[in-house]
C-alpha positions in Angstrom: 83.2 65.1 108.2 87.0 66.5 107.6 86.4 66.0 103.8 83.5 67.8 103.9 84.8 70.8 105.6 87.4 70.8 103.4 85.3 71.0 100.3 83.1 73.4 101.8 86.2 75.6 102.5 87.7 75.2 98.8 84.2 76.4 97.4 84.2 79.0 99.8 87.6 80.6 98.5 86.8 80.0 95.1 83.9 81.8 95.2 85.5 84.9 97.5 88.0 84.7 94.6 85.3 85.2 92.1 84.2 87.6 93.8 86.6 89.8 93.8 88.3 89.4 90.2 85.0 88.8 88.3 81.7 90.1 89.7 81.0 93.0 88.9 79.6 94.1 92.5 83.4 95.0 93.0 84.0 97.0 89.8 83.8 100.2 92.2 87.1 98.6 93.3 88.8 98.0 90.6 88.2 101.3 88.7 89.1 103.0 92.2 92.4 100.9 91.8 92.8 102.0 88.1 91.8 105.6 88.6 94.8 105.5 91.7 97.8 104.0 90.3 96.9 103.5 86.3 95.2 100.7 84.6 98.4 98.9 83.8 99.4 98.7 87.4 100.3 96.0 89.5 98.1 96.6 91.9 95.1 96.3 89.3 96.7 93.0 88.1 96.6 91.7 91.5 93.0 92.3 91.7 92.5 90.7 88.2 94.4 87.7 89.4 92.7 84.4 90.2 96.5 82.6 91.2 97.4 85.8 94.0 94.0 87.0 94.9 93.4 82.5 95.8 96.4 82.3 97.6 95.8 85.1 99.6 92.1 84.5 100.4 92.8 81.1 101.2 96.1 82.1 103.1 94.2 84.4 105.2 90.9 81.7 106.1 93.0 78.1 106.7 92.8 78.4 110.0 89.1 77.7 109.6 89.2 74.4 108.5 91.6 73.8 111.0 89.3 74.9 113.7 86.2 73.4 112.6 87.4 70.0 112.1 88.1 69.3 116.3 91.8 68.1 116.2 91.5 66.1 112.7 93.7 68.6 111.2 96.8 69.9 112.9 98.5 73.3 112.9 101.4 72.2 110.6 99.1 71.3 107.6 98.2 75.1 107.6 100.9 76.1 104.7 99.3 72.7 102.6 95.8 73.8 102.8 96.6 77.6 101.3 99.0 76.0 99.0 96.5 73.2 97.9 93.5 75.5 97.5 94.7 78.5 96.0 96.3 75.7 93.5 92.3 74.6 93.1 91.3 78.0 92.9 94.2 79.1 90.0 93.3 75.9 88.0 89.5 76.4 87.9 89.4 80.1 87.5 89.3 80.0 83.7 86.2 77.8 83.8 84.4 80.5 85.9 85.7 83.4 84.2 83.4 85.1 81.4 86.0 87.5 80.1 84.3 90.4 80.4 85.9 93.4 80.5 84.8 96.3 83.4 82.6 99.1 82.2 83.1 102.4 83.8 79.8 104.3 84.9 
C-alpha cells in the first residue's frame, strides 16, 4: 500500500507541476507575472520552471504521504520524498511539455 501512495503522490505533483508551468488555465498568471516585473524576470522563470515549481510543490505536500501511509513512513524521510519527487518531476517534464508559447488575450 506505501508504494502505491507513493506513486499516487509523485503523479499528483507532476501533474500540479504541469499545471502550473504548461496549462494554459494559468496563463492569467503568468501574464499577470510578466505584465508586474517584465517578461525576463525571475519571477516569470520560476513559474516556467518544472525543476523549482516540483520541488516546491512537492516540498510543500510530503507530509501527505507521510500521513496516509499509518507509521510506514517516518518523519525523517520527509527531505527524501521532496528531493526524490521533484527529481521525478524535473526529469519527466520535457516529455509532458508541448512548447508552446503563452498567447496574450
Amino acid at each position: 500500500m506505501t508504494v502505491l501512495i507513493l506513486v499516487l503522490w509523485v503523479l499528483a505533483v507532476m501533474r500540479v507541476t504541469r499545471l502550473i508551468n504548461f496549462d494554459t488555465i494559468m496563463d492569467w498568471l503568468h501574464i499577470r507575472v510578466a505584465r508586474r516585473f517584465g517578461p525576463n524576470s525571475w519571477q516569470l522563470l520560476f513559474l516556467s520552471c518544472p525543476w523549482c515549481v516540483g520541488m516546491w510543490v512537492a516540498a510543500a505536500t510530503a507530509w501527505a504521504p507521510i500521513m496516509l501511509t499509518d507509521g510506514d513512513l517516518s518523519w525523517w524521510t520527509y527531505p527524501l520524498l521532496f528531493l526524490s519527487a521533484s527529481m521525478i518531476v524535473g526529469l519527466a517534464a520535457p516529455l509532458s511539455s508541448e512548447d508552446d508559447e503563452m498567447v496574450e488575450a
